[in-house]
C-alpha positions in Angstrom: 231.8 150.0 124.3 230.9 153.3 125.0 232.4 154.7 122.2 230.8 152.2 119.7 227.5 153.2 121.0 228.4 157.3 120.5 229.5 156.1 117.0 226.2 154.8 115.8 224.4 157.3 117.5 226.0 160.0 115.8 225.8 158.1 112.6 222.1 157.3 113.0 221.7 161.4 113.5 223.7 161.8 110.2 221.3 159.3 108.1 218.0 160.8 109.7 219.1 164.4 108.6 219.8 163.1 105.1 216.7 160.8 104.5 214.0 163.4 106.7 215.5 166.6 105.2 211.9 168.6 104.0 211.6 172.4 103.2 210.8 174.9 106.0 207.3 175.4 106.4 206.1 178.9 106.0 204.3 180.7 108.4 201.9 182.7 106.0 198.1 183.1 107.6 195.3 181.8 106.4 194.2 184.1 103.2 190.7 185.4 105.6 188.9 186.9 101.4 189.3 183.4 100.7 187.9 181.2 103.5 184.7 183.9 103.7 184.5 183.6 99.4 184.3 187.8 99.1 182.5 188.5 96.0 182.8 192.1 94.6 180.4 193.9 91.9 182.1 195.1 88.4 182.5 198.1 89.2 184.7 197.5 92.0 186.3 194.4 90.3 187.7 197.3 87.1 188.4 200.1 89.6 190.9 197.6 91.3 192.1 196.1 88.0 193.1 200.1 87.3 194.4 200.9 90.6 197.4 198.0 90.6 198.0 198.3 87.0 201.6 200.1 87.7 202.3 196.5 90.0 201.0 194.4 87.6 203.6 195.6 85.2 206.2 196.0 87.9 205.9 192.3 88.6 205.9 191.1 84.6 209.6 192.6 84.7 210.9 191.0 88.0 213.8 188.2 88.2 213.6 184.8 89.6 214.7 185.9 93.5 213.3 185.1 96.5 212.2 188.4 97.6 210.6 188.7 93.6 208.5 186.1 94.0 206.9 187.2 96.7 206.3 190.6 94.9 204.3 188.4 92.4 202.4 186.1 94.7 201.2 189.6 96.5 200.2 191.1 93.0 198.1 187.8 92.0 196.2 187.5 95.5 194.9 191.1 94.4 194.8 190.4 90.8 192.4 186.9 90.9 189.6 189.3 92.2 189.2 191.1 88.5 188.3 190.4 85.1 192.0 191.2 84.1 192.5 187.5 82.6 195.4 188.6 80.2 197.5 190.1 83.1 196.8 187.1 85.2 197.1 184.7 83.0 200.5 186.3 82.2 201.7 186.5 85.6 200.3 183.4 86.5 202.6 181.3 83.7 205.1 183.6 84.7 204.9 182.7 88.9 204.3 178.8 88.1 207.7 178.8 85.7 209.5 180.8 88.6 208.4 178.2 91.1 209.3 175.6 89.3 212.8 176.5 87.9 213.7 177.3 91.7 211.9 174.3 93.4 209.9 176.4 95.2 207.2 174.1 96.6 204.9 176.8 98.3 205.5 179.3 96.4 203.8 177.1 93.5 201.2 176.0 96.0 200.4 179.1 96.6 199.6 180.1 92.6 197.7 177.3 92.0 195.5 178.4 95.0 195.0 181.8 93.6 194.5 180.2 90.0 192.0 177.9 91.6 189.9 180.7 93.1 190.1 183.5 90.2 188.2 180.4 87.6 185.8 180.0 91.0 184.9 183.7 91.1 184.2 183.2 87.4 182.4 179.9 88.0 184.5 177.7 86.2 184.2 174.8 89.0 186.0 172.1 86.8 189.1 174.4 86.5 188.6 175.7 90.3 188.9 172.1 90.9 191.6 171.0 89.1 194.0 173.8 90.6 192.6 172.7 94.2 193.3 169.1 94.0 197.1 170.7 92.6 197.7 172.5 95.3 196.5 169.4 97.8 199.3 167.3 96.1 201.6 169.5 96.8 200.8 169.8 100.0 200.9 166.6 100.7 204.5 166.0 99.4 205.3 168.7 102.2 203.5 167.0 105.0 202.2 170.2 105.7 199.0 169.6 107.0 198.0 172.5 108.3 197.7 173.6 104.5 196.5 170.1 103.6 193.2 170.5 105.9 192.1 174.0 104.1 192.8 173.1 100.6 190.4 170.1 101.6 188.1 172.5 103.1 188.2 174.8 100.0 187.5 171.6 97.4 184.3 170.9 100.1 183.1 174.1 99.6 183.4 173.6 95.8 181.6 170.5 95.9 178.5 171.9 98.2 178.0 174.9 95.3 177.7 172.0 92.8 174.9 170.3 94.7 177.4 167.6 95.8 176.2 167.0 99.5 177.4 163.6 100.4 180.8 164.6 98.5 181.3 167.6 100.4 180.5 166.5 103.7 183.4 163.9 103.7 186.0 166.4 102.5 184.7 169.0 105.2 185.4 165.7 107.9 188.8 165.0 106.3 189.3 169.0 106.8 188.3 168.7 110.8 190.0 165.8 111.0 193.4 167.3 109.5 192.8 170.5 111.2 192.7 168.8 114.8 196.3 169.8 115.3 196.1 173.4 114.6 193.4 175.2 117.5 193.7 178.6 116.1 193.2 178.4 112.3 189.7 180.0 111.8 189.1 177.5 109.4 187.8 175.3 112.1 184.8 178.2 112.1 183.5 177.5 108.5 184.4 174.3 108.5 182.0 173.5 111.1 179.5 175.5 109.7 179.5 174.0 106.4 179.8 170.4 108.2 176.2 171.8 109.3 174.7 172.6 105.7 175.8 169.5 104.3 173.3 168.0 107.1 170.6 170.6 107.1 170.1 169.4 103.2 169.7 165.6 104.5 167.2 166.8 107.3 169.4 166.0 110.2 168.5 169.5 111.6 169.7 168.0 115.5 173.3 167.0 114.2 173.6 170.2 112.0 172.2 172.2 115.0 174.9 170.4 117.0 177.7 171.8 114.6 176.5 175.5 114.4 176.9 175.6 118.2 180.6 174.2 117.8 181.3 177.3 115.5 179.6 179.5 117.7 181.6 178.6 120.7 185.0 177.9 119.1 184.3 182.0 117.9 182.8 183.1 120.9 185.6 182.0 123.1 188.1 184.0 121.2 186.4 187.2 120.8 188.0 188.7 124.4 191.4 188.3 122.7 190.9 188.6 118.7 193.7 185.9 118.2 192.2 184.1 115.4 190.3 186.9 113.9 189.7 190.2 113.4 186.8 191.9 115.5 185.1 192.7 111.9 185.8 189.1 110.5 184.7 187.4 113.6 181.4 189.1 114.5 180.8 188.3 110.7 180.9 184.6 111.1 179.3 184.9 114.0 176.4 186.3 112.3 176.2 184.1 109.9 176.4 181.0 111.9 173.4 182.3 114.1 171.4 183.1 111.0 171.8 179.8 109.8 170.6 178.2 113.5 167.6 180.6 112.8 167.0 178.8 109.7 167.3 175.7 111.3 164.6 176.3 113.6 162.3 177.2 110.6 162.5 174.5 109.1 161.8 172.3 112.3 158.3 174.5 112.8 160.3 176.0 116.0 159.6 180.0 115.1 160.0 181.3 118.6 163.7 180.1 118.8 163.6 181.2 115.1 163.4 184.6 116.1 165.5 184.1 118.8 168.2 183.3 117.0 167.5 185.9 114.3 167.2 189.1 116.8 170.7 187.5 117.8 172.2 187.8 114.5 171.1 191.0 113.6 172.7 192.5 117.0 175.8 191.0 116.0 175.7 192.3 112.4 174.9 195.8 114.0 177.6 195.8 115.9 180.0 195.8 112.4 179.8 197.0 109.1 178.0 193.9 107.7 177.7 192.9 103.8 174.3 194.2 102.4 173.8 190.8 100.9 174.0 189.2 104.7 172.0 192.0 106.2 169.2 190.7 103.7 169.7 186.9 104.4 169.0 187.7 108.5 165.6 190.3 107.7 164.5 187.7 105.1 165.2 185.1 108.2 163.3 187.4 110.7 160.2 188.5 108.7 159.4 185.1 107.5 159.6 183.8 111.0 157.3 187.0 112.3 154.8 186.5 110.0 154.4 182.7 110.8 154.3 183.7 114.2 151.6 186.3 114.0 149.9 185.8 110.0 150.2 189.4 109.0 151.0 190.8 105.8 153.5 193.6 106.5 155.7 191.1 106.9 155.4 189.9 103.4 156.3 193.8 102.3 160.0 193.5 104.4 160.8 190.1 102.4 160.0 191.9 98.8 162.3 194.9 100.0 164.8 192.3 100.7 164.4 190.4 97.8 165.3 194.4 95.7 168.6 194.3 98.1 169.4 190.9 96.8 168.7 192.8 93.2 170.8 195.4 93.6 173.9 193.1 93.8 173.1 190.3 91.6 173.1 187.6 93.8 171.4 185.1 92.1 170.5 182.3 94.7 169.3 185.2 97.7 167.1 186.4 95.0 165.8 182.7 94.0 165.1 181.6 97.8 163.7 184.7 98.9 161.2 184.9 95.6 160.7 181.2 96.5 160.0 181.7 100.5 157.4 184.7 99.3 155.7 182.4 97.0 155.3 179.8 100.1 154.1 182.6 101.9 151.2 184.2 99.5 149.8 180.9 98.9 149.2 180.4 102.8 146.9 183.8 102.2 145.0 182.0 99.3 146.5 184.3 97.0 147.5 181.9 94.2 148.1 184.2 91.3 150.7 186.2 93.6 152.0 183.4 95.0 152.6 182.1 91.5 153.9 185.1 90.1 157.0 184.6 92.6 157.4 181.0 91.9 157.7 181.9 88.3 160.0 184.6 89.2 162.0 182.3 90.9 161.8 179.9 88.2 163.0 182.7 85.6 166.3 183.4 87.9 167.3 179.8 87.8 166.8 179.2 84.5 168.6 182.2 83.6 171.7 181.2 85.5 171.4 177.3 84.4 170.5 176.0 88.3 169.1 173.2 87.3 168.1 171.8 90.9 166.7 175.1 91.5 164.3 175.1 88.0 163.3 171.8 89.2 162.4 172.6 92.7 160.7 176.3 91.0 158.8 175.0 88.3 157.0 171.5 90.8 155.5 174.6 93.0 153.9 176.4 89.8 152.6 172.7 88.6 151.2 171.8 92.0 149.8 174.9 92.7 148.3 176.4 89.3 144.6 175.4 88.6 145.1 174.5 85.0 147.0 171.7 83.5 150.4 172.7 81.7 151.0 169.9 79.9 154.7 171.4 78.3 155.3 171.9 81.8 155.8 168.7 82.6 157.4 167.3 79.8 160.2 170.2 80.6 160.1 168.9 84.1 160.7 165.4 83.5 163.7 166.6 81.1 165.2 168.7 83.8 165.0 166.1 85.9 166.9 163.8 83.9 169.3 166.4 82.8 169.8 166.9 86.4 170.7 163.6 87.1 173.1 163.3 83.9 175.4 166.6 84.9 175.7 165.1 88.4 176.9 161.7 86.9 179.1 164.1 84.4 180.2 166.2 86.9 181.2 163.2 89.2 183.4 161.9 86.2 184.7 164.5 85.6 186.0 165.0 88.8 187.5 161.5 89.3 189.1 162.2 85.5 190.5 165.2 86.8 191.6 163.5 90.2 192.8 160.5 87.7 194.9 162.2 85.8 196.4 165.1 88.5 197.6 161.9 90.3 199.6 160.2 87.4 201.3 163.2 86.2 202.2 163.6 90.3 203.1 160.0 89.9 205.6 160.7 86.9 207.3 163.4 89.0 208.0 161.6 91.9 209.7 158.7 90.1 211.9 160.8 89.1 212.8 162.2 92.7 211.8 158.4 93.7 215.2 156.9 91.6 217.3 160.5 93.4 216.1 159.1 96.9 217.3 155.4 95.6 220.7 156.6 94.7 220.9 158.0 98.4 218.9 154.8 100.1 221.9 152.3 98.5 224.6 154.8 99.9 223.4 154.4 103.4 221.5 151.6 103.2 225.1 149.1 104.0 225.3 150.9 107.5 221.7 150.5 108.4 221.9 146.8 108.0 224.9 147.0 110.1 222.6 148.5 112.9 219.6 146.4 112.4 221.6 143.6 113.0 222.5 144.2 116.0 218.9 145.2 117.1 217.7 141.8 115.0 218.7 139.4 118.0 217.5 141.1 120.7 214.1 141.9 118.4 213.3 137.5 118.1 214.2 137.0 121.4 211.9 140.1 122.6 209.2 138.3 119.8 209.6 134.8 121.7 208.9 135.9 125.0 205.8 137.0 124.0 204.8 134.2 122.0 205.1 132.8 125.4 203.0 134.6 127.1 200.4 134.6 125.1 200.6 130.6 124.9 200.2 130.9 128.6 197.1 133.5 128.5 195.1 131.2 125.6 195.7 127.9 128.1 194.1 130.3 131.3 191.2 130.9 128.6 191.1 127.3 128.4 191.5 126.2 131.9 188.8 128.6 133.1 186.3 127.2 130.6 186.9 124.0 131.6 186.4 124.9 135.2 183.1 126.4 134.5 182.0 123.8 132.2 182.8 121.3 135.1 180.7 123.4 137.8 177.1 123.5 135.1 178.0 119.7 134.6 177.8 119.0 138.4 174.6 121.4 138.8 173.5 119.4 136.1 174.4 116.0 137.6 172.7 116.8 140.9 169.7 117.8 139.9 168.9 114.8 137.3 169.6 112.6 140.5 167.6 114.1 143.3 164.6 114.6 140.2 165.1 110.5 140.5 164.9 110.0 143.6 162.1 112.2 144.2 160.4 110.1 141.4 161.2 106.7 143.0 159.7 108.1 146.0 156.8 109.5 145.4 156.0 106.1 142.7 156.9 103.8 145.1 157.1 104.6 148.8 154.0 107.0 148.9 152.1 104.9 146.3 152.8 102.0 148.5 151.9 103.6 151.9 148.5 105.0 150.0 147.7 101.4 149.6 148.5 99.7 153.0 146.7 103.1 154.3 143.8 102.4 152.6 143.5 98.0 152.8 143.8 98.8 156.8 140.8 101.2 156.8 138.6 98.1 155.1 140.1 95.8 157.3 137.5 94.7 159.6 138.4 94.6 163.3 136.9 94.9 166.6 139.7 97.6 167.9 138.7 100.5 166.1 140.7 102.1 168.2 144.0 100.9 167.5 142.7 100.3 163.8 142.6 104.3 163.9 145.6 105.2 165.3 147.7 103.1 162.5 145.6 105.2 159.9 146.7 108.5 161.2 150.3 106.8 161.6 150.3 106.1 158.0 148.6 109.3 156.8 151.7 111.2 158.7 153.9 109.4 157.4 152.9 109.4 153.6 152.8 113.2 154.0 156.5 113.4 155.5 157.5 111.8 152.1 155.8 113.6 150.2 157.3 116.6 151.6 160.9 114.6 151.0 160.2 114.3 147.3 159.3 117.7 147.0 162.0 119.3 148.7 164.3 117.7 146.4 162.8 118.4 143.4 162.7 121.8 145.1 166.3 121.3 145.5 168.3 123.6 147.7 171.5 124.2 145.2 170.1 127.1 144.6 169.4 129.3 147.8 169.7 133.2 148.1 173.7 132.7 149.1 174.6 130.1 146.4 173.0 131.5 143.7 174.7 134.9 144.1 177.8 133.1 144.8 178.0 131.3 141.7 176.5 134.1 139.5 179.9 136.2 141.2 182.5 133.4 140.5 181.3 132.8 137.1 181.6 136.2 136.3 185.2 136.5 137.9 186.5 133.8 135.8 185.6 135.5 132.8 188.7 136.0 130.4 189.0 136.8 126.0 191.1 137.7 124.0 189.8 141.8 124.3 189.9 141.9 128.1 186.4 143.0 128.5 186.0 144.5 132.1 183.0 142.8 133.9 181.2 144.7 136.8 178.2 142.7 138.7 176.0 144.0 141.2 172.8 142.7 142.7 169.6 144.4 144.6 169.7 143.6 148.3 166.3 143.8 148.8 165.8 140.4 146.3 165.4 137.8 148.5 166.7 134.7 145.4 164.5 131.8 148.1 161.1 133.3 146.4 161.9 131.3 143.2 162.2 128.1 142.8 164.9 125.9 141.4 163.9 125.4 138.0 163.5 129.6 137.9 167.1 129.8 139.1 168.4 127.3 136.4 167.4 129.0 133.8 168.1 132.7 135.0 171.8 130.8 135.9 171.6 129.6 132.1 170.5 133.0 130.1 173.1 134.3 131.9 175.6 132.2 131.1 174.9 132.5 127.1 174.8 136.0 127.0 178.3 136.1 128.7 179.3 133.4 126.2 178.2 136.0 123.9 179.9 138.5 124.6 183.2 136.7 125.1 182.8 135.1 121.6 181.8 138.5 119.5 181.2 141.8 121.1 184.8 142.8 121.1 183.5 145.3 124.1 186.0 146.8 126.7 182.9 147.0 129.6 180.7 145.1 130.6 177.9 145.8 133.5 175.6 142.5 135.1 172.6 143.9 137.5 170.0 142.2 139.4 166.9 144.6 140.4 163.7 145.1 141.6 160.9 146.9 139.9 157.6 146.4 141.7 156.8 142.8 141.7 159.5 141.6 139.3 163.1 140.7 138.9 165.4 142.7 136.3 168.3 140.9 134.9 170.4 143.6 132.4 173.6 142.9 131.1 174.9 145.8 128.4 178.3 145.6 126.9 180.0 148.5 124.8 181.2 146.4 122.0 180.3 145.9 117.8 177.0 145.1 118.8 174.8 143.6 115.7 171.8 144.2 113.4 169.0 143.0 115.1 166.4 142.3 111.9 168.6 139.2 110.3 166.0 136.8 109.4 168.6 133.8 111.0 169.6 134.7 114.9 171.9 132.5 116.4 171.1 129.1 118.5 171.9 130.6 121.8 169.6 133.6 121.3 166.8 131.3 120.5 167.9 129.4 123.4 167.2 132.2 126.0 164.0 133.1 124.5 162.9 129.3 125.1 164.4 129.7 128.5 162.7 132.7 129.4 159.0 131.6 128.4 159.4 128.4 130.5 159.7 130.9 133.4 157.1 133.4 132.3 159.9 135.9 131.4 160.2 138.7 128.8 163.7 139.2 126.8 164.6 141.8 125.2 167.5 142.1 123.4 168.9 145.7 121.9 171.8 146.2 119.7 172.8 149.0 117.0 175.9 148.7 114.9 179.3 149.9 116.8 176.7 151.0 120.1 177.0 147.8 122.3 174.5 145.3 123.0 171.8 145.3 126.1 169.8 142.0 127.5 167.1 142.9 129.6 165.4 139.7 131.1 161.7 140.9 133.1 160.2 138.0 135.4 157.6 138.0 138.1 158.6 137.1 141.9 155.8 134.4 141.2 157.6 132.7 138.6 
């Protein structure tokens, strides 16, 4: 037997090895000019393009080797930063053809990457695209996921630049979400930070906010060791993401955290050689914020001289939001014509680049603001506008065409390896049935017993409703009869004792005396039974022990199919005797829906019951942590309406709140007096 069971073992090994078999994952670092997008001038972009020349041509000429091809993936990470497009375009062809005649999976990957980001740097987003979603199909054949969740990241990026916000902000989640696994990729930095953008353009500054401090710690934590990053890469990002929590402040109104924040960035970026271009962004952050703070002018002069640094490298959307945050800023001094002049500055810097969102946004503050009418103007406008909106509904096509048809060419390919795999699947597929078998038998019988004990659960379910149903039948029962008999006493005995009471007080008689005494006699006793038929219609089924004690074994029978958890706990300083019975009913009944509730649809894991005492009432709350539901459906349910009935009839308030996946809450208010 105990060789049988080696054999299979070993066998089971054999089959594993043969049907799991993947490539080696490579341990190359994330490319660190890539995840901060470095952007070089022309002049830097030829001197480079001149300087690896000799390598360029070095790597034209090299075999298909291992060793070669990572010659050439070295010379196109350098070569994708110049205008060069004949040598990389060369090597390029070149790299994929090597790749592919050698199966090199990541050595391809890796080509389309740099392909993807040489047409970004060019701003070519439809080709940047379609080399990004490339390289994410090929990462997902290698279950590499490491590589997965930055490509993802990368293509979020992409769709941010566009003006694609909702777009963007799920890729950057499916990037987190991927990147769980790996702690110490710095993409977790930027990712978080861009998660943050995509909110600070729907307003949800608390939520963005929240993000930006993730970044900050994640970096923060590792700057005593430098694992992740560099000291100069990391007090970069730092910078950044504390310039950006400056700008979030700004736009909330908050200026004095605004500065905060600022001061903070700019000690940072003084600590490192920081990018000229940044250096601008945190002044431009920092005098905008002063001169809210304090109104004066000077302030004004350090955002022009940052708008000339902007200039002097060309960057075309610094320049637009800095012309754009000075012509905010003149027309809070009254000086329209200045504040105008920037507006159409602004306005002349989109439109040279094509921006259309930020024409749009430039040319309403020159409309709103100018004291003439500009007919053309508008027209212009309203075309932009519905430009706009046609090259977002292009652009989103194009995409999904570009998605479409990446994914059926990937399709055609793995058929291919699909009918390889097939071949292999047949060969061992005779000795798998073999083992499944033998696992098959043990597998129904495994399947039965369970079957079983559910049966037995669902009849428990059962059992215990019935048991409760039985108890609020009896409560039921009771009452109705003592309500009777209270009834048939106070109609008939009292009514009848009134009337002998009163015939003997006109009876005439010389013992006045004894005539007198009867009277009282009678009096007493139609009192005593009045107090009878009172005290049970004031029942005593529910007094201060019993009513707890059936609000406690209710709950403990409680049993569905999600095994919600029910806690109970009740105030000891409610004394239950100050209510009467008709009060305790219904309190017993709302209850008892609300559970029925919950049982029925929440789905929740907890639930908490409470009695308390605020002031001169009684709180009942009951909260749950399931599905919840959306409270503003014209139709509510029978039983809701039921506990609202319920709760008038003894001057209660209920309130009922419930969100969407955040749980439900009952809170039923009612005075001691009730």
């Amino acid at each position: 037997m105990k060789m049988r069971l080696s054999s299979y073992c070993l066998l089971i090994t054999i089959l594993l090895t043969l049907i799991h078999c993947t490539p080696e994952k490579t341990t190359v670092k994330t490319d660190i000019d890539q995840l901060y997008a470095v952007q070089y001038d022309s002049k830097y972009k030829d001197s480079l393009a001149k300087s690896i020349n000799p390598e360029i041509k070095t790597a034209l000429d090299l075999s298909n080797t291992h060793h070669n091809r990572i010659i050439i993936d070295s010379a196109l990470h350098k070569l994708r930063w110049t205008y060069d497009s004949i040598n990389f375009k060369k090597l390029s062809h070149k790299a994929i053809k090597y790749a592919t005649d050698k199966d090199d999976k990541y050595f391809l990957a890796s080509t389309y990457n740099n392909i993807g980001m040489y047409y970004h740097d060019l701003f070519k987003l439809d080709s940047t695209y379609y080399y990004y979603l490339k390289t994410e199909n090929i990462y997902k054949s290698l279950k590499d996921t490491l590589r997965l969740g930055e490509t993802k990241f990368f293509q979020a990026r992409l769709l941010f630049e566009m003006g694609l916000f909702m777009e963007s902000e799920s890729k950057t989640s499916q990037s987190l979400s991927l990147l769980k696994k790996y702690p110490k990729t710095p993409v977790h930095y930027e990712a978080n930070q861009l998660m943050a953008l995509c909110l600070i353009e729907r307003k949800e500054y608390t939520e963005a906010e929240r993000y930006l401090n993730t970044s900050i710690n994640l970096m923060l934590k590792d700057l005593s060791t430098y694992k992740i990053l560099d000291k100069k890469h990391a007090y970069l990002a730092i910078t950044a993401a504390y310039g950006n929590l400056a700008e979030i402040k700004y736009l909330q109104n908050n200026f004095q955290e605004s500065k905060k924040y600022s001061l903070i960035a700019l000690n940072y970026a003084q600590q490192q050689k920081t990018h000229p271009v940044l250096l601008s962004f945190l002044k431009n952050n920092l005098a905008k914020t002063n001169y809210k703070l304090t109104k004066k002018t000077i302030y004004l002069n350090e955002l022009i001289e940052s708008y000339h640094t902007d200039s002097v490298f060309n960057n075309t959307f610094r320049m637009y939001y800095t012309a754009i945050d000075l012509a905010k800023l003149y027309q809070i001094e009254n000086n329209n014509k200045t504040a105008n002049k920037w507006a159409n500055n602004a306005y002349q810097i989109a439109t040279t680049n094509k921006i259309l969102p930020l024409q749009v946004e430039a040319l309403e503050f020159l409309l709103l603001n100018d004291d003439y009418g500009k007919k053309n103007e508008v027209k212009l406008l309203i075309q932009l506008r519905q430009t706009l909106s046609t090259q977002e509904n292009q652009t989103r096509n194009t995409f999904a065409r570009i998605a479409y048809e990446t994914e059926i060419i990937e399709q055609e390919n793995n058929k291919l390896k699909d009918i390889i795999f097939i071949i292999t699947i047949i060969g061992v597929g005779l000795v798998l049935i073999l083992l499944i078998s033998s696992f098959r038998f043990k597998l129904k019988a495994k399947n039965k017993e369970l079957k079983l004990v559910n049966e037995q659960r669902k009849a428990n379910e059962n059992i215990n409703k019935l048991i409760i149903e039985r108890n609020l039948i009896g409560i039921d029962s009771i009452k109705k009869e003592r309500n009777r008999i209270a009834k048939d006493l106070h109609d008939s005995v009292v009514n009848a004792i009134f009337t002998i009471r009163f015939n003997l007080q006109l009876l005439e008689t010389n013992n006045n005396n004894t005539k007198q005494l009867l009277i009282t006699e009678l009096e007493k006793l139609e009192n005593n039974t009045r107090d009878i038929s009172h005290d049970l219609i004031n029942n005593r089924l529910f007094n201060d022990n019993k009513f707890l004690q059936l609000v406690e074994e209710h709950i403990l029978m409680q049993v569905n199919s999600w095994e919600t958890s029910y806690s109970f706990h009740s105030d000891s300083k409610i004394n239950f005797e100050t209510f009467n019975a008709e009060t305790k009913v219904n309190l017993f009944f709302i209850l008892r829906e609300a559970i029925q509730n919950i049982n029925k649809y929440s789905k929740a894991t907890q639930c908490t019951i409470s009695f308390t005492k605020e002031n001169n009432y009684l709180k009942l709350i009951i909260s749950d942590n399931g599905i919840g539901f959306e409270q503003n459906l014209k139709n509510t349910g029978l039983g809701i309406n039921n506990m609202h009935e319920r709760a008038l009839k003894i001057k209660g308030e209920l309130l009922i709140k419930s969100q969407r996946n955040q749980g439900t809450t009952i809170i039923l208010t009612i005075p001691f007096n009730s």
